[in-house]
C-alpha positions in Angstrom: 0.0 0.0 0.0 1.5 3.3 -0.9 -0.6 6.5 0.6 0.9 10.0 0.0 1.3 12.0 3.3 1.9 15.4 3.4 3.7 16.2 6.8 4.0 20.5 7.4 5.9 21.8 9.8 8.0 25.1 11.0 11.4 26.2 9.8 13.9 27.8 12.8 12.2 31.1 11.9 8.6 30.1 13.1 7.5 30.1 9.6 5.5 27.1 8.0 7.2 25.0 5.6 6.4 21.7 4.3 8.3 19.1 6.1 8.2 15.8 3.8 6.3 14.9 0.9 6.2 11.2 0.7 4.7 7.7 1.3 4.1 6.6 4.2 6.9 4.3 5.8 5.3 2.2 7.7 3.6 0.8 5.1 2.5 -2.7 4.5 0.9 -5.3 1.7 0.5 -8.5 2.8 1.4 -11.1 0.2 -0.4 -14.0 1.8 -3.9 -12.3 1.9 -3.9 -10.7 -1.6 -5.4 -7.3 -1.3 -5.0 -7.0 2.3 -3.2 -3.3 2.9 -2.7 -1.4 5.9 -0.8 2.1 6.2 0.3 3.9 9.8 0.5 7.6 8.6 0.7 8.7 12.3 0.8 8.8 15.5 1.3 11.2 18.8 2.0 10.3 22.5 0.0 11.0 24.9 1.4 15.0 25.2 2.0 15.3 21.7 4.3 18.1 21.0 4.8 19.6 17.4 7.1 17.6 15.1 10.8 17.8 15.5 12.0 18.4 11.7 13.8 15.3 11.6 12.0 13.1 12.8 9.0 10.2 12.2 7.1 9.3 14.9 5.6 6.5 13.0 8.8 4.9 13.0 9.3 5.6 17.0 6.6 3.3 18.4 6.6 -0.4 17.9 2.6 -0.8 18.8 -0.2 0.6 16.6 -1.7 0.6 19.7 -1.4 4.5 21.3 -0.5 5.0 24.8 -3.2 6.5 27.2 -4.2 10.0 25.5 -2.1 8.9 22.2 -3.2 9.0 18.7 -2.9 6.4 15.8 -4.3 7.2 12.5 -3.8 4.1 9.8 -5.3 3.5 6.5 -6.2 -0.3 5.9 -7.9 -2.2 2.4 -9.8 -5.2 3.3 -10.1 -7.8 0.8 -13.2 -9.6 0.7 -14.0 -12.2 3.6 -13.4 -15.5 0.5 -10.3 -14.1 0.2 -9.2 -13.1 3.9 -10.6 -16.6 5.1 -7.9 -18.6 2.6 -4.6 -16.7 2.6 -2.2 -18.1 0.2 0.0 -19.1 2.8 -1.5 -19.7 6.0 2.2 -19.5 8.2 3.1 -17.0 6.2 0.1 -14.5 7.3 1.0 -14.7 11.1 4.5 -14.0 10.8 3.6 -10.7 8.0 0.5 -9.8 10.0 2.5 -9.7 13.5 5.2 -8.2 12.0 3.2 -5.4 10.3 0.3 -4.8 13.0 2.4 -5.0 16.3 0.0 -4.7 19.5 -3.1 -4.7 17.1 -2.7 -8.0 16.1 -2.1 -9.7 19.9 -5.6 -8.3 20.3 -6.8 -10.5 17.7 -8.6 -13.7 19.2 -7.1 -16.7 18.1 -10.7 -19.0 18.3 -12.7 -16.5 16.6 -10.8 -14.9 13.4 -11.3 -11.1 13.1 -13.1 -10.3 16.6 -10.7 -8.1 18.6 -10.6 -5.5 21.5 -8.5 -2.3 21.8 -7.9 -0.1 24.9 -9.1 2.6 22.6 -11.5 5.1 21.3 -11.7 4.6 17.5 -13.2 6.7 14.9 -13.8 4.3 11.7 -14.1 5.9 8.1 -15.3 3.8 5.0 -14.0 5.4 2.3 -14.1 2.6 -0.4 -16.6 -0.4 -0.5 -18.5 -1.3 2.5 -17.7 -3.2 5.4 -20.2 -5.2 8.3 -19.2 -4.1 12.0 -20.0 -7.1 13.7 -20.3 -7.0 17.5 -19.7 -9.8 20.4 -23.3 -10.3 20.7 -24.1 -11.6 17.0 -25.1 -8.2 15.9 -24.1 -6.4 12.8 -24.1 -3.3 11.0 -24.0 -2.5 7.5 -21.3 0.8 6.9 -20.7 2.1 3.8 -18.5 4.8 2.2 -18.7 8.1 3.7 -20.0 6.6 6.6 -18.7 7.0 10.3 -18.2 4.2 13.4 -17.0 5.5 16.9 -16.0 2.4 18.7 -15.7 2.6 22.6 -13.3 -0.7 23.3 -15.9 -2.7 22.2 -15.0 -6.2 20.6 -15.8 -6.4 17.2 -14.5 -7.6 14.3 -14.8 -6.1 10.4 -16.5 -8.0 7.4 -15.8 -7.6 4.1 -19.0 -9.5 2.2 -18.7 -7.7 -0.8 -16.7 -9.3 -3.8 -14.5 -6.3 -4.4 -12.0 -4.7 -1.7 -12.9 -2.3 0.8 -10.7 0.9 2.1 -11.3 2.3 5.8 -9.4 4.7 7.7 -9.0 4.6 11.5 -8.0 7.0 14.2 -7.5 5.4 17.4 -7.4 7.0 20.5 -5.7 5.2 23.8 -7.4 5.0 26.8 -7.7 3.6 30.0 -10.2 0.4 30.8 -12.6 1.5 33.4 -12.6 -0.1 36.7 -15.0 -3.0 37.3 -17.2 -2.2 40.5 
């Protein structure tokens, strides 16, 4: 997956000034699951400061995952679910998967593929296709382009029942788990 990002910044002046003008780096196309995509194009800790000039802070953080009060904002393309259900080489997707989606894809459950839980706050954009939101109760949601999902840590997983890929864009948010009374 290659997605443009256009990072601006300030020069030693004060003055605004584009900082890069690129792809992505932490980008990733999963051979085993053909049309499977994901892109990190950011991401802030939890007291974001503005960018140093020199530096990526996609590249600073091992987890997708954001820290309490962090950001993440990725890009992924879902194939559809004939496709994600038969990878072309099953060993082959946990090792690119785990290597590409580090602290996402230890939320993944192993017994029930796709259904998942973050520590986070997630605001879910279709852009392309459609996707079903499926919750841990059984029910589901139709969500098509343009259209918006705010997930509160809930488990869910993400369908893909069409016959053509789908593109979403998420911005997750870390918080905290509330305390069980």
């Amino acid at each position: 997956m290659k997605i443009r990002r256009i990072v601006t910044g300030h020069d030693e002046q004060g003055n605004s000034v584009f900082v890069s003008d690129d792809y992505a780096p932490r980008a990733q196309s999963f051979a085993s699951i053909p049309g499977h995509a994901m892109a990190q194009l950011w991401t802030t800790p939890a007291n974001p400061a503005l960018l140093e000039q020199e530096r990526d802070p996609t590249l600073d953080y091992a987890s997708l995952i954001p820290p309490q009060g962090g950001t993440s904002i990725a890009m992924y393309d879902f194939p559809p679910d004939t496709v994600m259900q038969n990878p072309v080489d099953g060993v082959r997707v946990y090792e690119e998967l785990g290597a590409a989606l580090p602290g996402l894809f230890e939320s993944f459950e192993a017994d029930n593929p796709g259904m998942h839980t973050t520590p986070t706050i997630d605001y879910g954009i279709i852009l392309e296709g459609e996707m079903w939101l499926e919750l841990d109760n059984g029910e589901s949601r139709l969500v098509k382009a343009g259209e918006i999902v705010i997930q509160n840590g809930t488990r869910h997983a993400w369908r893909n029942k069409s016959d053509r890929v789908a593109r979403a864009l998420f911005v997750m948010i870390g918080t905290s788990r509330p305390e069980k009374t």
